[in-house]
N, C-alpha and C positions, 0 to 999 in steps of 0.2 A: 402498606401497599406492596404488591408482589414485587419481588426484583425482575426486572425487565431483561427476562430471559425467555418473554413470552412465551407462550404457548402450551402452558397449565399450571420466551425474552429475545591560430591563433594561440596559442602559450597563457597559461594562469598568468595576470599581475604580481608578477612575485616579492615587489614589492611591498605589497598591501594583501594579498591575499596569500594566507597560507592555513593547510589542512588542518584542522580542528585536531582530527585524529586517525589515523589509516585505516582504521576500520571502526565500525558501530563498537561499544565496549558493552559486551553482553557476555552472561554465562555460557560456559560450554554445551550445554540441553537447556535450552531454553523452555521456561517452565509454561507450557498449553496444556487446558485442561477440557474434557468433553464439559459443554456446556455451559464454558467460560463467558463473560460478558464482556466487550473491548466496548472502553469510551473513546471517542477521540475529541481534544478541549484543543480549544484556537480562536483562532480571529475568525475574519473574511477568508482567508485562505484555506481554512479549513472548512466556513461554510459554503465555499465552492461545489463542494463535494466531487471532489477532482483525488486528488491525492487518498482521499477518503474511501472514496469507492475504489479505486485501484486495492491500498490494502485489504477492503473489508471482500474484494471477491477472490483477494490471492485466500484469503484465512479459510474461505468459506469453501472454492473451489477445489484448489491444491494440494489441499494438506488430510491428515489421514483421518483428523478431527472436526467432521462437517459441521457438527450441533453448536460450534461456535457460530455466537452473534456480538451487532456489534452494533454502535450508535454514535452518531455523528453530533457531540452538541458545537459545532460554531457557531461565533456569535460574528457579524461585522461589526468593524473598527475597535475590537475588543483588545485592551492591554491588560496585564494582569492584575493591575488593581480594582480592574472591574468585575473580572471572573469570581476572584477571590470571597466576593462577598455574598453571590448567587449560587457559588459550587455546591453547599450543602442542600439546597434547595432544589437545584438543577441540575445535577449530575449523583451527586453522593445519595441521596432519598434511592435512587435505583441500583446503590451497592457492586456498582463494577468492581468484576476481578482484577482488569488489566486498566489501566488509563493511561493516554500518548497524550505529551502537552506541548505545542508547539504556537509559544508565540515570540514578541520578538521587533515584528516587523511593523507595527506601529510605535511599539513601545521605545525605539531608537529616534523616532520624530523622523524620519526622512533626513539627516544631516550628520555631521560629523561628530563623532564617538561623543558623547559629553556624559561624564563622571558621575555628574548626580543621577542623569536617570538610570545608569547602570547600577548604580547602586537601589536605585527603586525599583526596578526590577530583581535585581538579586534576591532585594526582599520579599518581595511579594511571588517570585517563584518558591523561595523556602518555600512562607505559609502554604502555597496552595500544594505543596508536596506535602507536607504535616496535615493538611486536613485530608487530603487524599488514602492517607497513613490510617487518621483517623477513623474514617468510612471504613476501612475495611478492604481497600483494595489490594490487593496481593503481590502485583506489578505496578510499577509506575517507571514510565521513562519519559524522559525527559529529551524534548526532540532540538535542536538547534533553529533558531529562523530559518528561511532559504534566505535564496541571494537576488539580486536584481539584475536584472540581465544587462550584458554590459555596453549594450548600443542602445536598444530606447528606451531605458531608464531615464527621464530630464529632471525630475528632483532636483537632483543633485547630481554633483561627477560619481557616476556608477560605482568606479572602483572605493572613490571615497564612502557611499554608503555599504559597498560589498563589505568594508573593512569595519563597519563599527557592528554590523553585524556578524562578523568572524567573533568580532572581539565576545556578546554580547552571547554568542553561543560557546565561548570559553569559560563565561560565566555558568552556563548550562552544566557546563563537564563538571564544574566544582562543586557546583550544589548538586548535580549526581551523588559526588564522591561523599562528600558531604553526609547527605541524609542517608547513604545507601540503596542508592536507587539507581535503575538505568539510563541510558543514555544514546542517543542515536545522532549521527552527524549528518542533515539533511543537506548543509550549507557546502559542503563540500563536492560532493558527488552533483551537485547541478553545475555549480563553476565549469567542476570540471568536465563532465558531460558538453555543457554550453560549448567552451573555449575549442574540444575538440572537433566539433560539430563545426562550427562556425567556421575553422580553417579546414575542414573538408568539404563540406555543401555548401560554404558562402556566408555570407554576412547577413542575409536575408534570415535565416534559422535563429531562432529565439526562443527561449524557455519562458516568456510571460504572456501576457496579452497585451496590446499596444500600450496600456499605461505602466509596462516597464516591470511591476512585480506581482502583480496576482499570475499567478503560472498558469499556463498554457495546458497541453498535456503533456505535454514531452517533459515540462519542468514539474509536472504534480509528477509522474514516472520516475523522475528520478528521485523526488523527496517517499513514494510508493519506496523505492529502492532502500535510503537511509534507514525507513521505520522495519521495513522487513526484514534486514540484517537482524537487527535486534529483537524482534519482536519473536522472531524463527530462526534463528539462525542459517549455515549452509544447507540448503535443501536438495535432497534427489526425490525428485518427481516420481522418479520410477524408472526399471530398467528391464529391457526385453534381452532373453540372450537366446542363439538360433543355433545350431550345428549345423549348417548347410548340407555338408554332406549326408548327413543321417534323417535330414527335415525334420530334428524335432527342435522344440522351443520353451522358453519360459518364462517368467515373468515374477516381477515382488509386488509385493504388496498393493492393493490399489490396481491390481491388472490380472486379469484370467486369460491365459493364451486357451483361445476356445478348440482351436483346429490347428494343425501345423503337418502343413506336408507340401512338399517338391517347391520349397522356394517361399513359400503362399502361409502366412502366419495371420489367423482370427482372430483378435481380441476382442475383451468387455475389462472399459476402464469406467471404474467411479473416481479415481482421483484425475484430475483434466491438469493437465499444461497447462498455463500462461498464456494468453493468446494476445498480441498484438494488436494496434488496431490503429487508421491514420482516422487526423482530425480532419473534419470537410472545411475546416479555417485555417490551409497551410499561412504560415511553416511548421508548426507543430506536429505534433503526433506521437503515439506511443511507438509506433515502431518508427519514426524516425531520426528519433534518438537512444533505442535500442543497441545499434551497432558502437554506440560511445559510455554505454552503462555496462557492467561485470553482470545484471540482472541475469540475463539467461544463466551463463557458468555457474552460479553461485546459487542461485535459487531457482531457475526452472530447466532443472538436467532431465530429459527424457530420455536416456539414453538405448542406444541399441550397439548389441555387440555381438558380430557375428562370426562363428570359428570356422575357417576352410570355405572363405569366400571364392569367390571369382578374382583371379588377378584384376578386374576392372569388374566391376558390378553397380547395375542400376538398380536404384532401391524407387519404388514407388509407395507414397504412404497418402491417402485419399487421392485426390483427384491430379498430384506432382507427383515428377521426379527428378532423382538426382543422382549424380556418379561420383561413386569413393571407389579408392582402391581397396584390395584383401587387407592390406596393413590398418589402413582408416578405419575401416570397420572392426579389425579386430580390436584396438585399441578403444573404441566403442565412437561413436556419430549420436552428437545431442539433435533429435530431432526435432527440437520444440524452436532449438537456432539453423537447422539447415533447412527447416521447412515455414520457416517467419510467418510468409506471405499468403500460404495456404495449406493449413493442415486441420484431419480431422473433430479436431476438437474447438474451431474458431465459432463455429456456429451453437453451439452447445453455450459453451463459456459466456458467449453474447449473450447469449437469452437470460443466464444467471446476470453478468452486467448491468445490463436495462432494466430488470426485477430490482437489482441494488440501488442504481439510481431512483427509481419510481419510488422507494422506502426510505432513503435518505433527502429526499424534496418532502416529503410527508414530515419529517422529524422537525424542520423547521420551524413552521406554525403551530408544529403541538407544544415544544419548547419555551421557543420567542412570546408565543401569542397567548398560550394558557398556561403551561408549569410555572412559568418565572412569574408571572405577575398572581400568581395560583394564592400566595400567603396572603397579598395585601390587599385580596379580594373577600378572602375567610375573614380577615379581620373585619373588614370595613358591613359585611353584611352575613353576621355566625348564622342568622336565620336560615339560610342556604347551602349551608354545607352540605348538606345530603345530596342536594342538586349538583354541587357541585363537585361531588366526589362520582356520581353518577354519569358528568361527563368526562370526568378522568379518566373513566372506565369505557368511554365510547372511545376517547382516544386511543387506549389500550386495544382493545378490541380491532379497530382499523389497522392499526401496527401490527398485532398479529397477521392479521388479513395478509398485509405485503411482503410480511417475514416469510409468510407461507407458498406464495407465489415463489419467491426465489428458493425454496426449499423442492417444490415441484418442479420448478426448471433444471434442478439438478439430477438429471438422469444417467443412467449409464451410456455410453460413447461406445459404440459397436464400430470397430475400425481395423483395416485391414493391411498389412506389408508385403509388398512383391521383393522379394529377390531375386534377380537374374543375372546373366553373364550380359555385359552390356555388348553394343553390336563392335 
């Protein structure tokens, strides 16, 4: 079978809660390849396709290596003793380069730390890194559970579950280090997200959905955050630089400054920003917990930097604006953060979003309902195989269909910057 590359594929608890690790521990160039294949393996929270589709449109969007794809196998209520025995089957047969593993959050039971199943878990996250080894994957990291949010989580007392999965993704780091493999700290950057969030905007803000830990979006965002460190490391989107006085301009990679004269810079970007977006289920939302995540700074820098400004100048970029000083700007202005709410590439980006999501709802069924149960079907009736290798092939087929949709919505962004002396 072809490799499916389609297409000829509040204040932190500090007494119980403390930082896995201060940043993702990942290589220096993080090794992406044109027409890499990313799996991502998990529970229910992973077949949300929440956190999932966050990373698969930053990879797809953002970065300067479009022909990356990517596939979402979540299973619900899946701990790793279960994945383990369907991996070859259900993920490995289709030979991903990269695979993210993120579970954790059943496999803790909902209760306080207990030894044995951490240790059944240790084990069985080895194995499933050693068969991942096996297949042929290139990358493998290793993600920590999230956290549970720390007012309507009822399980259990919040903090006490927050902490056995600290613990449980301390295990993560070691069998990292361990096999040699990476590792991503998702469990930390939502805490902390959350906790800032919450003693700014209120006690009403929440990183899950009512039953406390399947995350919201603001908390899949921030776990998008954890795997992206690793996955990409620090990111510049791209940088515009202008001579005001001279009106000329330019631009890196991923941006064609098309015209540039008296203030007034044309561009043609194929690499797109980051775009934000709220949940129509407040409290959540990706940009609503934006201002408490590093995300913009560290991976979506759009930066503009412009020499012999206006002592005060307004920059206008699609249909906003906004005033920095000379100095501000020369220093350079991340536009993808000063323009959050509304900037040229929000609509654009949607459209690739919504194509991801409509591909990643398809994966499910094809998965859950025919790959997994696909062996003990060959066996039980060999008469059939032809048939039922023929509807592997419709399923393939559909999946390209959707892959290709988001392929088409990825256009170039014709977008435009006023500079002027503000009034």
């Amino acid at each position: 079978m072809n490799r499916m590359r389609w297409t000829a594929r509040l204040v932190l608890l500090a007494t119980l809660v403390f930082p896995l690790v201060a940043q993702a521990e990942t290589p220096s160039a993080p090794d992406l390849r044109e027409g890499d294949f990313v799996a991502f393996l998990g529970d229910s929270i992973t077949q949300q396709r929440r956190y999932t589709a966050l990373v698969e449109a930053y990879l797809v969007a953002c970065q300067p290596k479009p022909a990356l794809r990517a596939f979402q196998f979540g299973w619900s209520g899946d701990v790793l003793a279960n994945i383990t025995p369907r991996v070859e089957n259900d993920v490995i047969r289709f030979t991903p380069e990269i695979a993210t593993i993120c579970y954790g959050m059943n496999d803790g039971a909902y209760r306080v730390f207990d030894p044995e199943r951490a240790e059944t878990y240790r084990e069985g996250l080895k194995l499933l890194v050693q068969k991942l080894k096996a297949g042929k994957a290139r990358r493998i990291i290793i993600g920590t559970p999230g956290a549970v949010d720390i007012t309507t989580f009822k399980r259990t007392d919040p903090p006490v579950y927050n902490d056995t999965l600290r613990r449980f993704g301390e295990i993560g780091r070691a069998v990292a280090k361990e096999e040699g493999v990476e590792f991503a700290d998702l469990h930390t950057p939502m805490l902390e997200s959350e906790t800032q969030a919450k003693a700014t905007i209120g006690k009403d803000f929440t990183i899950a959905n009512p039953d406390g830990f399947h995350p919201n979006w603001a908390g899949s965002m921030a776990m998008a955050y954890g795997f992206l460190k690793t996955l990409v490391g620090p990111q510049e989107i791209g940088t515009i630089n202008v001579d005001y006085k001279s009106g000329s301009a330019d631009a890196t990679a991923g941006h064609t400054v098309k015209s540039a004269k008296d203030g007034r810079i044309e561009i043609e970007s194929t690499r797109y920003a980051f775009c934000y977006f709220d949940d129509p289920n407040p409290p959540g939302g990706t940009r609503r917990i934006a201002p408490f995540l590093p995300f913009s700074e560290e991976l979506n820098r759009f930066t503009l930097i412009v020499k012999d400004a206006p002592a005060k100048a307004k920059v206008t970029w699609g249909k906003t604006s906004r005033e920095f000083t000379a100095e501000e700007l020369s220093r350079g202005v991340n536009l993808s953060a000063a323009f959050i709410d509304d900037n040229p590439f929000a609509e654009p980006f949607m459209k690739v979003f919504r194509a991801i999501e409509a591909k990643q709802r398809f994966e499910i069924p094809m998965i859950k309902s025919f790959v997994s149960p696909l062996p003990a079907v060959q066996s039980a009736v060999p008469e059939r195989n032809a048939e039922l290798a023929s509807i592997l092939k419709t399923f393939q087929s559909k999946h390209d269909e959707l892959d290709a949709v988001i392929r088409k919505a990825l256009v170039p962004v014709q977008h435009t910057i006023r500079i002027e002396a503000a009034n």
